[in-house]
N, C-alpha and C positions, 0 to 999 in steps of 0.2 A: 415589466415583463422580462422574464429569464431569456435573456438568448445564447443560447447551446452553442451557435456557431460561430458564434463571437467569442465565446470561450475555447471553442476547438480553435480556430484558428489564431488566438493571441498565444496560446499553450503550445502549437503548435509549430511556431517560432521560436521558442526558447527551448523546447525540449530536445534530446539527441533523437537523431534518427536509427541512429547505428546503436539501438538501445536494448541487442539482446548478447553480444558479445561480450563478455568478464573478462576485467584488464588481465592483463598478460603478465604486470609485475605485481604481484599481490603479495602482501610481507608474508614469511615465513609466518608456519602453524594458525592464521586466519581463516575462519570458517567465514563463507558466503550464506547471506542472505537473499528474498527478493521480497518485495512490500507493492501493495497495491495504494495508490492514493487514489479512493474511489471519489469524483463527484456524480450531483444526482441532485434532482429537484424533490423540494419539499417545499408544501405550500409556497411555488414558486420562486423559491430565492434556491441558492446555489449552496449545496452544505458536501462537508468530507465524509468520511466514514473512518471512525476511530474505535476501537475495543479496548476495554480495559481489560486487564490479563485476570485470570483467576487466581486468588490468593493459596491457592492448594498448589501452588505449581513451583517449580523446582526450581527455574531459569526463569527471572524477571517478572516474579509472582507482583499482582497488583498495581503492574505498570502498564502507560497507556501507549496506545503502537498503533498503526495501521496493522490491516490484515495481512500476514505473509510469515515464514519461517526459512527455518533451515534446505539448506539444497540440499537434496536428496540422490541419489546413487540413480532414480526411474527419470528425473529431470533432466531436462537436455540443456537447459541454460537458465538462469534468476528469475526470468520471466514465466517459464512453468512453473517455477517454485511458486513467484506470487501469487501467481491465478489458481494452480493447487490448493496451495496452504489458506488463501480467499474462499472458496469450496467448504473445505474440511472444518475451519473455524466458524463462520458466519453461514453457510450454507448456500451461495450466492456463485453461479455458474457464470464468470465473467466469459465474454470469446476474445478473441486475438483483435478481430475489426474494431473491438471498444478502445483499443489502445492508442493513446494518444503520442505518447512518447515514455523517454525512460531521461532520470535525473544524472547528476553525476553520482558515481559510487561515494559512499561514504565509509569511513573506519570509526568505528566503535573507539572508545579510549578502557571502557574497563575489560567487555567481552570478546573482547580479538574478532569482533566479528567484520567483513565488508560488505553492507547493504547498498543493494540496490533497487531502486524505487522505481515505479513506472504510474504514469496517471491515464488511470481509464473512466471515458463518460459514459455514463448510464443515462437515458435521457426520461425514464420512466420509474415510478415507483420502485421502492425495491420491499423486499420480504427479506426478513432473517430469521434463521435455526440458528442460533449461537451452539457450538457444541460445549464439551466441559471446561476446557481451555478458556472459556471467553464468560466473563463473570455477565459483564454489562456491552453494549454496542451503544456508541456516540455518534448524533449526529450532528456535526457542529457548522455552523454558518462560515462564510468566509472571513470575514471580520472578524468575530470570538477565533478564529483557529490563526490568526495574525498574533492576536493578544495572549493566545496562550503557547506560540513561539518562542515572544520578548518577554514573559516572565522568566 
């Protein structure tokens, strides 16, 4: 049996609290990202949500990502962007209360960019509209998304 709150609260220990604030010393000319690592039950086991990128696309055509993009000018911090850009590509209206926490920032080494993640549960089915942007939508167990870390 899934238990959701066993997962909220081991994640919920590890994650920042203070996970909508963007570092203060971000290197010169680095764009900011935010990315959703959605979980969510499927046939009772615990899976992510991953997209593959569509191959028509200009920036990171056919690569695979969580849902989230570029900060946007209407965004008030990474965290709008993710749950925005989650919206717009996958169709998928996350709220604020799903939010579990946020990761540390990461820097890109090829795209200047610094993302930041945040993990939200979903504790029900989910439905997706991928828009054009999103070829395919992943739904990967927790296991396979360890092993496809350490490759």
């Amino acid at each position: 049996m899934l238990d959701f709150d066993q997962i909220r609260d081991t994640l919920g220990r590890v994650l920042k609290k203070d996970y909508v604030t963007i570092d203060k010393k971000l290197p010169n000319a680095c764009r900011v990202a935010g990315v959703l690592v959605i979980i969510h039950p499927l046939n009772n086991i615990s899976h992510r949500v991953l997209t593959k990128r569509s191959l028509k696309l200009k920036d990171h055509a056919g690569q695979i990502s969580f849902p989230g993009g570029n900060l946007e000018i209407e965004d008030l911090s990474p965290l709008d962007t993710a749950l925005r850009e989650t919206r717009e590509e996958i169709g998928l209206e996350i709220h604020r209360d799903k939010i579990i926490g946020g990761l540390d920032s990461v820097q890109t080494s090829t795209s200047k960019y610094v993302i930041y993640a945040y993990d939200a549960m979903i504790e029900r089915g989910l439905y997706f509209k991928p828009n054009a942007e999103v070829e395919r939508i992943l739904n990967i167990t927790l296991p396979n998304f360890l092993v496809i870390q350490l490759q």
